[in-house]
N, C-alpha and C positions, 0 to 999 in steps of 0.2 A: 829327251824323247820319253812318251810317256809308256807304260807298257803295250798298251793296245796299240800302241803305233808301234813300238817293236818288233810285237807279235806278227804284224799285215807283213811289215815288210819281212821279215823271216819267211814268213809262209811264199811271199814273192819270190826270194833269194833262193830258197829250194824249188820252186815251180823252175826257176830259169836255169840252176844247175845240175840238178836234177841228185846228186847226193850231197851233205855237210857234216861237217863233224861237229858234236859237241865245243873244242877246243877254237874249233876258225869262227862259230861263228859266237864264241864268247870276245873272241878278239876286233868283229866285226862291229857289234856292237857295246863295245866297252863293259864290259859288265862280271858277273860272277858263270863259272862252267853249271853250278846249283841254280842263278836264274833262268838262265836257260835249257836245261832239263826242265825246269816248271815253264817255261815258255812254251817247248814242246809239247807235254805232257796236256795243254789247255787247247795249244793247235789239235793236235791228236783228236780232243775229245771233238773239236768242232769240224770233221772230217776234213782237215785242208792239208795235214803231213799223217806221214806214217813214222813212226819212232823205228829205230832201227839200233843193234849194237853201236856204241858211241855216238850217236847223232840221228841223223834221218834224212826220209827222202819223200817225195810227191806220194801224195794218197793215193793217185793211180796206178802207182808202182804194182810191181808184183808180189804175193805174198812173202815174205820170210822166209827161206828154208834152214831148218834148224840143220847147225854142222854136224859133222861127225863126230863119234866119241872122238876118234884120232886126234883129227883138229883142236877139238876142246882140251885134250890129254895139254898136246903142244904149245896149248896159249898159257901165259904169264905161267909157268911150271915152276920158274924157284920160288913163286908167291907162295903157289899152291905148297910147294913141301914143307916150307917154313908155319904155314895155317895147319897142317897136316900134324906136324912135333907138337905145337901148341895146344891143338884139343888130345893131345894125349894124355894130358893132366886132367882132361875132363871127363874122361871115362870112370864109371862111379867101383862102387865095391867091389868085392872077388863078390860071384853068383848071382849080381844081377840082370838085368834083362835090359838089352840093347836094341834098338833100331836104327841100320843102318841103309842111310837112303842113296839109290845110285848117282852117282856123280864123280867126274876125275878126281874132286877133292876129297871127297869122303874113298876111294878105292886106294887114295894115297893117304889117310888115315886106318884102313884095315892093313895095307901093306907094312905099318908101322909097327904094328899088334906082335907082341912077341906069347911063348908060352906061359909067362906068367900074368898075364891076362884071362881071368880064368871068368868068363862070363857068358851068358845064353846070347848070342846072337842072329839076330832076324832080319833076312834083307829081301828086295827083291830083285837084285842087280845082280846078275850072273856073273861078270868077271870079278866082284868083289867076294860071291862066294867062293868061286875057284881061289881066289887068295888066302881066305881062312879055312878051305877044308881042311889041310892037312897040317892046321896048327891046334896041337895040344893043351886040353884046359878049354880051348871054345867050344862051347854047345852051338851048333848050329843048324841053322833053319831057315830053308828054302823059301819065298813066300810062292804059293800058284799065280798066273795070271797069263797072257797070250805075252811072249816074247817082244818087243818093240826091237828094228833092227837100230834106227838112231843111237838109241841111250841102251840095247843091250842088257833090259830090265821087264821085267813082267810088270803089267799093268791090267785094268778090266775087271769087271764084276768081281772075280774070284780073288783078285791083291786085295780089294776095299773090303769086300765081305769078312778076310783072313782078318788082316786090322780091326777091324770093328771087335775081332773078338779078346786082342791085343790088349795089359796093359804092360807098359816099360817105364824102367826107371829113367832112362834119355832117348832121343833120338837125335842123330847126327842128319843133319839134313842139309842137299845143296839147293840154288835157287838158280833160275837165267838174271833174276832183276830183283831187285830190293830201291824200295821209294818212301816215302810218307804216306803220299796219297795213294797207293797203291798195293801195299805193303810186298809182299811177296808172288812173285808172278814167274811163269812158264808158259812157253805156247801153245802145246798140246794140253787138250783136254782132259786126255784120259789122264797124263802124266799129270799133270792137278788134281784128279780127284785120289791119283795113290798118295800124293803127297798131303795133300787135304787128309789123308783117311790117318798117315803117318804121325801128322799134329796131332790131331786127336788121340793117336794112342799112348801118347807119352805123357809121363810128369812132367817132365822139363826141354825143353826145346833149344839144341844148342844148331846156329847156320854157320858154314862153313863156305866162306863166299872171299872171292878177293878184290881188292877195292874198286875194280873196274866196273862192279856188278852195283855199285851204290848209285843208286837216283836212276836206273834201268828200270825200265817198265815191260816186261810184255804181254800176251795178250789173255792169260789168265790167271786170276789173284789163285791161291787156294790157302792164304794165311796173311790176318791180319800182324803188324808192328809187338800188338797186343801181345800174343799169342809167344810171341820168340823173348825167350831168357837169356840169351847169350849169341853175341856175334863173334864169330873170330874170323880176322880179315889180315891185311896186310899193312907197312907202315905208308905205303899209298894214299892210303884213309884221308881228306883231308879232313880239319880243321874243324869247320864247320858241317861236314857231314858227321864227324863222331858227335857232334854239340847235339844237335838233332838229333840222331838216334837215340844217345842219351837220354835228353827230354823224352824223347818216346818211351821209355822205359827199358830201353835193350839196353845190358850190359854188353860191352865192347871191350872184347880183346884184340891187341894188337899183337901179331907176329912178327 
């Protein structure tokens, strides 16, 4: 079967079921769970599926509603703790300047943070500051912005503007999706452009993602492949997704 005949009938297969997983229909049609993300991802573009966590559904469907922190806390959690000890190695000197982006796995890399972590940190996700206020040696700092209830992080005019004026030695950053063709994606707008504004203010970019999030798209980029120095993910990773990243230039840690 040739792709394009793949793809029609996939797009049928979802029209008549109305949701599919990555996994059933890599097994439907014999193939790799990575061709079929790019299967998706070309249906997507030609409005005939909407991508959804692990798979996807009818383009008519309903928008996405993004989970709750909670939910998100509770999904894949020993990945995330294991990704969390790992970039703790990647925290840079005593005294220099951190940006920490809101995310269960980055609140589970502050929770890690002991006193002799002695560095400026800058976030704009509230329950991550409540974790480091009252640890000694952090310099800490609020970012402004209107509170988002979802993610429990400021965001708008005033987060972008504060970054803009931002530089840092690292930022820790999470993502909903990470792809080739799409590089780094979240649904919300706004929540894109802090994280967009978050790239730009650092040297060095380290994502903090667990393997579920590899070949995930959604529906706004706010950083290219380019752009990210370092992945730390889980040993989920397959194979051929580290080879790819690799080629892309991201370094890849494994937890």
């Amino acid at each position: 079967m040739y792709a394009e005949e793949r793809q029609q009938a996939m797009a049928r297969l979802v029209s008549d079921r109305g949701r599919l997983s990555v996994a059933v229909l890599a097994s439907e049609y014999d193939v790799t769970t990575e061709t079929i993300r790019r299967d998706l991802s070309t249906l997507e573009r030609l409005g005939l599926v909407r991508r959804v966590h692990g798979g996807a559904v009818p383009a008519h469907a309903l928008p996405v509603i993004e989970p709750a922190l909670g939910d998100r806390d509770r999904a894949h959690a020993e990945a995330k703790d294991r990704i969390a000890a790992a970039a703790l190695a990647l925290l840079p000197r005593p005294g220099a300047t951190v940006l920490i982006d809101a995310g269960t796995t980055t609140g589970r890399l502050a929770a890690l943070m002991t006193p002799g972590h002695r560095l400026k940190v800058w976030t704009h996700a509230v329950p991550l500051a409540a974790r480091l206020i009252g640890l000694p040696g952090v310099e800490l700092h609020l970012l402004p912005g209107t509170v988002r209830e979802t993610t429990q992080a400021a965001v708008g005019p005033d987060t972008v503007e504060s970054l803009g004026r931002l530089r840092a030695d690292v930022v820790f950053l999470g993502t909903n999706g990470i792809s080739l063709l799409h590089g780094l994606s979240t649904p919300d707008v706004e929540e894109a452009a802090t994280k967009r504004a978050l790239v730009g203010a650092a040297r060095q970019v380290v994502v903090l993602a667990d393997a579920s999030k590899i070949g995930e798209e959604s529906t706004v980029r706010f950083a290219t492949l380019a752009q990210v120095d370092v992945l730390v993910t889980d040993d989920a990773l397959s194979s051929d997704d580290r080879t790819d990243l690799e080629h892309a230039g991201v370094e890849v840690v494994v937890a």
